[in-house]
C-alpha positions as CSV (number, residue, x, y, z in Angstrom):
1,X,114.9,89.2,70.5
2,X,117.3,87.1,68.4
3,X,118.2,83.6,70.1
4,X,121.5,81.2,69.2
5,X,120.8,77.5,68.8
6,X,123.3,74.5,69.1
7,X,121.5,71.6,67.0
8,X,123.4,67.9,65.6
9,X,121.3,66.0,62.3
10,X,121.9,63.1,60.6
11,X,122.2,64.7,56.6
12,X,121.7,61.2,55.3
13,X,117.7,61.7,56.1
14,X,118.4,65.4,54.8
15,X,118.5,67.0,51.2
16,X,121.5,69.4,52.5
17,X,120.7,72.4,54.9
18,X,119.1,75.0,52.3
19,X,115.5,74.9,51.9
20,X,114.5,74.3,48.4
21,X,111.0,73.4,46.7
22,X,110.0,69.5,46.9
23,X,112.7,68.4,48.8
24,X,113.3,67.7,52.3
25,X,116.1,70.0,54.3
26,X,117.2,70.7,57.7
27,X,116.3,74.1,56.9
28,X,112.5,73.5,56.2
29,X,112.2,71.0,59.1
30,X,113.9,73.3,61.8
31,X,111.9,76.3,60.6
32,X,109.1,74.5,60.1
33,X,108.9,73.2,64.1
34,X,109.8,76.7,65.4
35,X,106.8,78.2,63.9
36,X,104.8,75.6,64.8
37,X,105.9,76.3,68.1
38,X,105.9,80.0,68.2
39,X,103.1,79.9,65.8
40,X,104.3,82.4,63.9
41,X,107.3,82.1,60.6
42,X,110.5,82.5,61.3
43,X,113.6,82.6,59.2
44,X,116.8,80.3,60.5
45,X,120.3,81.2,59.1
46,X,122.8,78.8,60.2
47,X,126.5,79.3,60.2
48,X,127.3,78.0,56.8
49,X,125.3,75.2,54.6
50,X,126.0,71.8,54.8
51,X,125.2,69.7,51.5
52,X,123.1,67.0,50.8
53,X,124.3,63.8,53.1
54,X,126.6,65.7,55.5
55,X,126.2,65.7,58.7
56,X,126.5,68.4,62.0
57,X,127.9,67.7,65.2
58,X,127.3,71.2,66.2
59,X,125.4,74.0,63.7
60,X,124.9,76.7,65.2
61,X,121.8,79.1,64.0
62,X,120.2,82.2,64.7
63,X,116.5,83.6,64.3
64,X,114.4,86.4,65.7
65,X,111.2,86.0,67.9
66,X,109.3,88.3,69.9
67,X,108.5,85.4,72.6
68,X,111.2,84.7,75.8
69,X,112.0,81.6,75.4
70,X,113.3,79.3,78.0
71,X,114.2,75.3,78.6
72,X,110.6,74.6,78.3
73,X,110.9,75.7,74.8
74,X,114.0,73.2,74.1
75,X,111.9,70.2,75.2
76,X,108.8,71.3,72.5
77,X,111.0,71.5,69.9
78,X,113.0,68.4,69.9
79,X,109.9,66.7,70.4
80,X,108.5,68.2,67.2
81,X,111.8,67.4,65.2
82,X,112.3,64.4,63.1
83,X,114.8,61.6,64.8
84,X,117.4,62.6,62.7
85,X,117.6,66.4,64.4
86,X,118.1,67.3,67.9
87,X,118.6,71.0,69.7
88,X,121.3,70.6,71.9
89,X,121.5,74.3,73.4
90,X,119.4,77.6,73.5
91,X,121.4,81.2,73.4
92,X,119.6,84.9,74.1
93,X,122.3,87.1,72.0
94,X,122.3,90.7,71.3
95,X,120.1,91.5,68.1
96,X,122.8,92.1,65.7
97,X,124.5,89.1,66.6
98,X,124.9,86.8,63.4
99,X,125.7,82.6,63.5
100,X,127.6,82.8,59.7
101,X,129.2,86.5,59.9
102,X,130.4,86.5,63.3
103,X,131.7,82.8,63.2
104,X,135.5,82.8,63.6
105,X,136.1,79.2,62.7
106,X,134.7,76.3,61.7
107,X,135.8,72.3,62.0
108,X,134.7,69.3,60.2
109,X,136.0,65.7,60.0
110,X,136.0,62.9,57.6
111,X,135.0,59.3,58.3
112,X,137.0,56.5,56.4
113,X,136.7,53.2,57.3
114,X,139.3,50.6,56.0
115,X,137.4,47.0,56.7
116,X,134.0,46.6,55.8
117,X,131.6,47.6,58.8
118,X,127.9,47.7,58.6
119,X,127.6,49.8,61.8
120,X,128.6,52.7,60.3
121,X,127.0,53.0,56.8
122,X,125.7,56.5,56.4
123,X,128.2,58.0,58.5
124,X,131.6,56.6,56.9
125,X,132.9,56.4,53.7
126,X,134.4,52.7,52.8
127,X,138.4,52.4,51.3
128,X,139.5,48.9,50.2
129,X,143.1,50.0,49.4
130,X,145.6,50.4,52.4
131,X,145.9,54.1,53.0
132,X,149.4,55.7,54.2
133,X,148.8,57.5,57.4
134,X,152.3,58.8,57.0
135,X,152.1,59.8,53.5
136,X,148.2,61.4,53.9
137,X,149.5,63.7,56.9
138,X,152.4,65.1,54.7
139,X,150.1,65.7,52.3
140,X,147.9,67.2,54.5
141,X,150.6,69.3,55.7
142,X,150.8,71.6,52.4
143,X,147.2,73.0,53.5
144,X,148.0,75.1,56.5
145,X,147.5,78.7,56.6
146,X,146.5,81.4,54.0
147,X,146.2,80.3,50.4
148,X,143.8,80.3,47.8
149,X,141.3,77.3,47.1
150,X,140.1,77.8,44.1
151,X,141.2,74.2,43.0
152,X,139.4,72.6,45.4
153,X,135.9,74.6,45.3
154,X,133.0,73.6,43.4
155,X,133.3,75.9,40.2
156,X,130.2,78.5,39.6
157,X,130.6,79.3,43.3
158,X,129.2,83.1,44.0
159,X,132.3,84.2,46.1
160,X,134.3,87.5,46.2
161,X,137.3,85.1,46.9
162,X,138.6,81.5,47.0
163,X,141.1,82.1,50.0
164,X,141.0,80.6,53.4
165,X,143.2,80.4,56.3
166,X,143.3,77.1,57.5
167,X,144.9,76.0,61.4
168,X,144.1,72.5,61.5
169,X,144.7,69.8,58.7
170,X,145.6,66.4,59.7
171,X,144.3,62.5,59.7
172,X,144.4,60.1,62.6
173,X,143.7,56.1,63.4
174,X,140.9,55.6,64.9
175,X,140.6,52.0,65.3
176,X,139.4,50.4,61.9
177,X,138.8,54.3,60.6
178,X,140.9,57.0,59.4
179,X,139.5,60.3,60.4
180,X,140.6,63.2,58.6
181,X,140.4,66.8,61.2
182,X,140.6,70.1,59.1
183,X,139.7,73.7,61.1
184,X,139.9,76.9,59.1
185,X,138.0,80.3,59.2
186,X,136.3,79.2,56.2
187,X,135.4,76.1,53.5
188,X,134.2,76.5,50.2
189,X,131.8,74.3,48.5
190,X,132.8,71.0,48.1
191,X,136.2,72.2,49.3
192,X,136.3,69.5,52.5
193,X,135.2,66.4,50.5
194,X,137.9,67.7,47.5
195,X,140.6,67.9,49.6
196,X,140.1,64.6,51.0
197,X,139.5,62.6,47.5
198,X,142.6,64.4,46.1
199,X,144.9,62.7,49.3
200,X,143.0,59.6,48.8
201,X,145.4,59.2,45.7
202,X,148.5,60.3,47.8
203,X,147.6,57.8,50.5
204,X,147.2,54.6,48.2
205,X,150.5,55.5,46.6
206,X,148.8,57.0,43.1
207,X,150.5,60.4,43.7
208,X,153.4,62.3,45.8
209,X,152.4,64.5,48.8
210,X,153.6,67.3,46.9
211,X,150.7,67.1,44.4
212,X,148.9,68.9,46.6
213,X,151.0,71.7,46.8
214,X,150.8,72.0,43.0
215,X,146.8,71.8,43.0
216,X,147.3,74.6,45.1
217,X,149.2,76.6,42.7
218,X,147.1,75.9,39.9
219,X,144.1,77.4,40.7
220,X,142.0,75.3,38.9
221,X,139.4,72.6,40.0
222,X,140.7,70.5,37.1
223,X,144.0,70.5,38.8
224,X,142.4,68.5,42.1
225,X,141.1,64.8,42.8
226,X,137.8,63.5,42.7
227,X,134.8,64.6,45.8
228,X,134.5,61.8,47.4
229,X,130.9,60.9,48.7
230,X,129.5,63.1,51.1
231,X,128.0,60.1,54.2
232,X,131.4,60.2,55.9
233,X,131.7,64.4,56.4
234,X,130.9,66.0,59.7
235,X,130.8,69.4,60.5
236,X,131.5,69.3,64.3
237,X,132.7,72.6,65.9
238,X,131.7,75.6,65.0
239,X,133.4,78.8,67.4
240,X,132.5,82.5,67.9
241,X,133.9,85.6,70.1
242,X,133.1,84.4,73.7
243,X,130.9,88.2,73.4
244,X,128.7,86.8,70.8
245,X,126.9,84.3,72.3
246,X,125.8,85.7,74.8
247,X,123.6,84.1,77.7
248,X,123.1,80.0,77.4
249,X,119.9,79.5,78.7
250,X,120.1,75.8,78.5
């Protein structure tokens, strides 16, 4: 039987999602307190990989058991997982369901705050210069829809392509922080925290909001700002076919 879960982490306490040798991941704990659990291994694909620092509002993930699980099995497993993890909700799907490949969209958000604040260290990324909401939006503006990110993808990247069809790019005031909302079907490596250092310099006034049209056309990662750090990026929403997930069993 393959089962869907919903799960939130704090990446700060995380060495990214992947599990890699001598080094703490979401990955290797999740797995990790599954089999435990089911005493048996299990492998846990998620619905993309989220780097070292970033956090997840909602990831969802997939793996195969032989066991029915039910809520009782929610409540052993977040008792198993570190503080910085929590299962939110459990799926029963059909087998050949897939939490990457049948994933339609995907949402994440950037944290700036604009006045120092020692509440949120770890989850927001500080900005001393006064940022342009006005400015940052038109900039964001040049994003939406089809187009090729090559510029703002991590370079060595093993994809067939660098395009992606984005629905949702836009910043709001929240308060002392600047949240930045992007939503595409979806994101290259190190294309969310690109995009956001590149409109840092259009929001302090450094560059036009056209210059990210033209990083856009030049189809090179030289072309593009600065990633900034990776403690204020969330990914938050992650959507599928309302046939894919199937039955929530809590």
């Amino acid at each position: 039987m393959r089962y869907f879960l919903d799960i939130s982490y704090k990446g700060t306490a995380f060495h990214g999602w992947q599990r890699q040798p001598n080094a703490h991941t979401v990955q290797e704990a999740l797995e990790g307190a599954i089999a435990k659990l089911l005493q048996a291994d299990v492998l846990v694909t998620a619905s993309g990989r989220t780097d070292t620092g970033v956090h997840a509002l909602q990831q969802m993930v997939h793996f195969d058991t032989e066991h029915s699980l039910n809520e009782d099995f929610i409540y052993k497993l977040n008792h198993l997982l570190p503080h910085s993890m929590v299962v939110n909700r459990l799926y029963l799907v059909e087998n050949d369901a897939h939490a990457r490949f049948d994933a339609i969209s995907r949402s994440y958000e950037y944290h700036i705050h604009t006045s120092k604040d020692p509440f949120v260290l770890e989850q927001s990324y500080y900005v001393k210069p006064l940022l342009d909401l006005q400015r940052l939006n038109t900039a964001a503006a040049y994003l939406i829809g089809k187009q090729d990110f090559c510029s703002f993808s991590k370079v060595h990247t093993a994809v067939s392509h660098f395009g992606c069809d984005v629905t949702e790019a836009r910043w709001e005031q929240q308060g002392n922080k600047i949240v930045f909302h992007v939503t595409a079907n979806r994101f290259l490596r190190g294309m969310v925290r690109t995009l956001v250092g590149s409109m840092l310099e259009v929001g302090i006034g450094k560059k036009e909001p056209y210059w990210i049209k033209e990083i856009l056309e030049a189809k090179d990662r030289k072309a593009a700002g600065r990633a900034v750090d990776p403690e204020g990026l969330f990914l938050t929403k992650v959507v599928y076919p309302s046939s894919v997930l199937g039955t929530q069993i809590v």
